[in-house]
C-alpha positions in Angstrom: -9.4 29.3 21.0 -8.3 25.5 21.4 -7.0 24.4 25.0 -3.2 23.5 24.7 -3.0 20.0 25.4 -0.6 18.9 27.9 2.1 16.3 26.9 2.5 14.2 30.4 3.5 10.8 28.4 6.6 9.5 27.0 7.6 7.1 24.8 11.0 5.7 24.5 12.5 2.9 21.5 15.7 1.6 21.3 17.3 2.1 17.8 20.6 0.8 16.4 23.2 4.1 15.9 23.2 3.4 11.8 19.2 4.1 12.5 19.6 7.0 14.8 21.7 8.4 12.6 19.4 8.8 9.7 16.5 9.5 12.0 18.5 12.9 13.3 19.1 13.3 9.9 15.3 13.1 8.6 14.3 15.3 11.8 17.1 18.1 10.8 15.7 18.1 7.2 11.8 18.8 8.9 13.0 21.6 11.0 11.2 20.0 14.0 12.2 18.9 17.4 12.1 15.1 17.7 9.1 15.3 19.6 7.3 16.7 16.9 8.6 14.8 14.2 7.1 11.8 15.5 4.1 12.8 16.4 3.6 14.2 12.6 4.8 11.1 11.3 2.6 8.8 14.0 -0.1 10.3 14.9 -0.9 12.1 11.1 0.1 9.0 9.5 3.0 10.4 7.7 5.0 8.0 7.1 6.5 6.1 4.4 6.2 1.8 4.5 9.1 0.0 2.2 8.3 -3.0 1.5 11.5 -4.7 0.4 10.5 -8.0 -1.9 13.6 -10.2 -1.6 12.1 -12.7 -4.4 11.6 -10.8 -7.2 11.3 -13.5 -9.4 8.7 -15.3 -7.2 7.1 -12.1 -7.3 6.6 -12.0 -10.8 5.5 -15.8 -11.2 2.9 -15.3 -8.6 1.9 -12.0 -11.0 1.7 -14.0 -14.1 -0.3 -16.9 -12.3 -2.7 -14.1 -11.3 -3.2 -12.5 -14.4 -3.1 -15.3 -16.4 -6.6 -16.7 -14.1 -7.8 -12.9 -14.2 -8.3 -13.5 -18.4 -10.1 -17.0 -17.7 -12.7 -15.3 -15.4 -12.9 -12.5 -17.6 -13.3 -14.3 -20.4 -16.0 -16.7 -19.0 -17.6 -13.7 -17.8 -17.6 -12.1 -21.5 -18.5 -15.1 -23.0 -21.8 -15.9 -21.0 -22.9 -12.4 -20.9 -22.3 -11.9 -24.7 -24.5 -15.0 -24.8 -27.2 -13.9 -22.2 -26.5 -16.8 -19.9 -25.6 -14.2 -17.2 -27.3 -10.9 -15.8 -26.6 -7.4 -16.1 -26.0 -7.4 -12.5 -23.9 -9.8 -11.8 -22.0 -9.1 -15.3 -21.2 -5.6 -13.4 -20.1 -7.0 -9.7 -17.7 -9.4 -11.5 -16.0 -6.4 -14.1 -16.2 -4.0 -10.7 -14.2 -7.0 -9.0 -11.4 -7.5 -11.5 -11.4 -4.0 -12.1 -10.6 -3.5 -8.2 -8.0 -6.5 -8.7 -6.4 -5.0 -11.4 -5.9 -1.9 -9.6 -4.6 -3.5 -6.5 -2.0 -5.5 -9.1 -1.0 -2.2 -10.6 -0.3 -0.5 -7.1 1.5 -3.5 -6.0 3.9 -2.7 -9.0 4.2 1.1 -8.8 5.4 0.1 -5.3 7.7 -2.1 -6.4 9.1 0.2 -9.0 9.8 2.6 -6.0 12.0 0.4 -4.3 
C-alpha cells in the first residue's frame, strides 16, 4: 500500500471571468474537484495546446516554399544514388530525414485542420 501524499502547497492564477467560466465548466464536465482537475491536466500532461495561426495564407506560402525545396533535395538525392555517386548510407539518413520532415509537415496540417 502507497503512502497518501500530503498536499501542503498551493497554487493560485488569476483568470479573466469569460475564462473562469469555461474552466468551471470543463471541471463540471470531468466530475472532479478543481484541485484535481488540474493536477490531471498539469501534472499528467493532459491537456490540449491551440495553436491559433492568424496568417493562414503566410502559412501556406511558407508550406509551398518548403515542399517545393523538399522535391529538389529529394530529387538530387535520387538522382546521384540512381547514378552511384552516393552511398547506401547516406542515401538512407537523407530519405529517413525528409521522411521525418514530411511527417512533421503533415502534423503541422492535421493541427491546423483542428482549429
Amino acid at each position: 500500500m502507497s503512502a497518501k501524499k500530503t498536499k501542503d502547497r498551493v497554487l493560485t492564477c488569476r483568470v479573466s471571468n469569460e475564462d473562469f467560466e469555461k474552466l468551471e465548466q470543463m471541471i463540471a464536465e470531468a466530475g472532479m474537484s478543481k484541485s484535481e482537475y488540474f493536477r490531471d491536466v498539469v501534472i499528467n500532461r493532459k491537456a490540449e495546446i491551440n495553436v491559433v495561426v492568424k496568417d493562414m495564407q503566410s502559412l501556406i506560402f511558407y508550406y509551398n516554399k518548403a515542399s517545393n525545396n523538399l522535391n529538389q533535395i529529394a530529387h538530387k538525392a535520387n538522382s546521384a544514388h540512381l547514378e552511384n555517386r552516393m552511398s547506401d548510407s547516406l542515401y538512407g539518413r537523407i530519405l529517413n530525414a525528409l521522411i521525418d520532415i514530411r511527417t512533421l509537415l503533415l502534423r503541422g496540417v492535421d493541427d491546423a485542420d483542428k482549429s
